[in-house]
N, C-alpha and C positions, 0 to 999 in steps of 0.2 A: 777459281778463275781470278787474273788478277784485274783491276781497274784498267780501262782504255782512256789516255788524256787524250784529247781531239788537238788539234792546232795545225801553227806550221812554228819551226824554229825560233825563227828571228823576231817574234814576236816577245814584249818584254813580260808580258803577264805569261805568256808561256812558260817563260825563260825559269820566272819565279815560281811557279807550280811547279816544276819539274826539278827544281833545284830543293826546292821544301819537299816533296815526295823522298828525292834521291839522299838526300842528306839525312834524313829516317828512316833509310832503310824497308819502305815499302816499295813492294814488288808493283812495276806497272810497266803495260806498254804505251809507246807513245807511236801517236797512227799521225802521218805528217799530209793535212788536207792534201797539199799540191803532189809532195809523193807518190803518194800511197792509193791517192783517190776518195771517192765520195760518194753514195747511192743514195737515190730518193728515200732506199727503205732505212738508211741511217736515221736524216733528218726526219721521215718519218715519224720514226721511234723519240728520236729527242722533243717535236710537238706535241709529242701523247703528252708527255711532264710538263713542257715548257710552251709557252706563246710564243709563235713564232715573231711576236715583235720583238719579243726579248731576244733571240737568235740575229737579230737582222742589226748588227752594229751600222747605225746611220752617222755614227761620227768618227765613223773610222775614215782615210784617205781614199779605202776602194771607194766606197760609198759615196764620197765628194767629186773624184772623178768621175764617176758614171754621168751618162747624158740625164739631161733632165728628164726626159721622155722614160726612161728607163727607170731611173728613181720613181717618177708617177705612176708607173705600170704596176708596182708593187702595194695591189691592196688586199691577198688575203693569202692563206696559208700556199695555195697552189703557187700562185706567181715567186711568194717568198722563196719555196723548194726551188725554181728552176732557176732565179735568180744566184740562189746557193749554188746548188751544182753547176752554171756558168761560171761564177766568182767567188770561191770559196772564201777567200780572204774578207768575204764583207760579213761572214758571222764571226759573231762573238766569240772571244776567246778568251783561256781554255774552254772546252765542253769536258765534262769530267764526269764518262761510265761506269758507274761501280756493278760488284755482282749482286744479281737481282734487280739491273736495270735502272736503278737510279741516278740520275742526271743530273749535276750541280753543272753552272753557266758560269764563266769567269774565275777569279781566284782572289780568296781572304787568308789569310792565315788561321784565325779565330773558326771561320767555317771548317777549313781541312783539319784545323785539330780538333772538332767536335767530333767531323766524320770517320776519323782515323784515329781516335783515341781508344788506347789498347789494340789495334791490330797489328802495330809498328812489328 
């Protein structure tokens, strides 16, 4: 099974995960939050590996727009989820699924070539 990158396009850490994947010739699909959609049992799964503070991009511009009230509502993994699945664009990107479930958050180079060395 190949790797699912999480995102949506126009984002530029996207852009570059997906261009360092494509440009190696690793097989993956890319699942497009606004697209494609989003279920609790995703995020779910990506809090088993990850904190969901880590998931929750607070310096991104969703994040800034939102009402204050709204930003303060968000204090523990539940609130996070439903926040997400209202506004998907307020998590972190890439989320990067490998098989067997492993979950890297964001994009390095140095990381993907550790992860991906010798699968090319």
């Amino acid at each position: 099974m190949s790797p699912v990158l999480y995102g949506i396009p126009n984002c530029d850490t996207v852009k570059k995960a997906r261009a360092w994947l494509a440009g190696r010739g690793i097989d993956f699909r890319f699942h497009d939050f606004k697209k494609d959609g989003l279920d609790a049992g995703t995020i779910a799964g990506w809090m088993h590996e990850l904190d969901w503070e880590s998931l929750l991009n607070r310096r991104g511009t969703t994040w800034r727009g939102l009402p204050e009230a709204s930003r303060n509502a968000v204090v523990d993994a539940q609130s996070a989820t439903a926040l997400m699945l209202a506004s998907p664009s307020v998590i972190k990107r890439p989320v990067l699924v490998q098989d067997g479930g492993a979950t890297v958050l964001g994009f390095s180079e140095s990381l993907y070539q550790q992860i991906f060395e010798g699968k090319a």
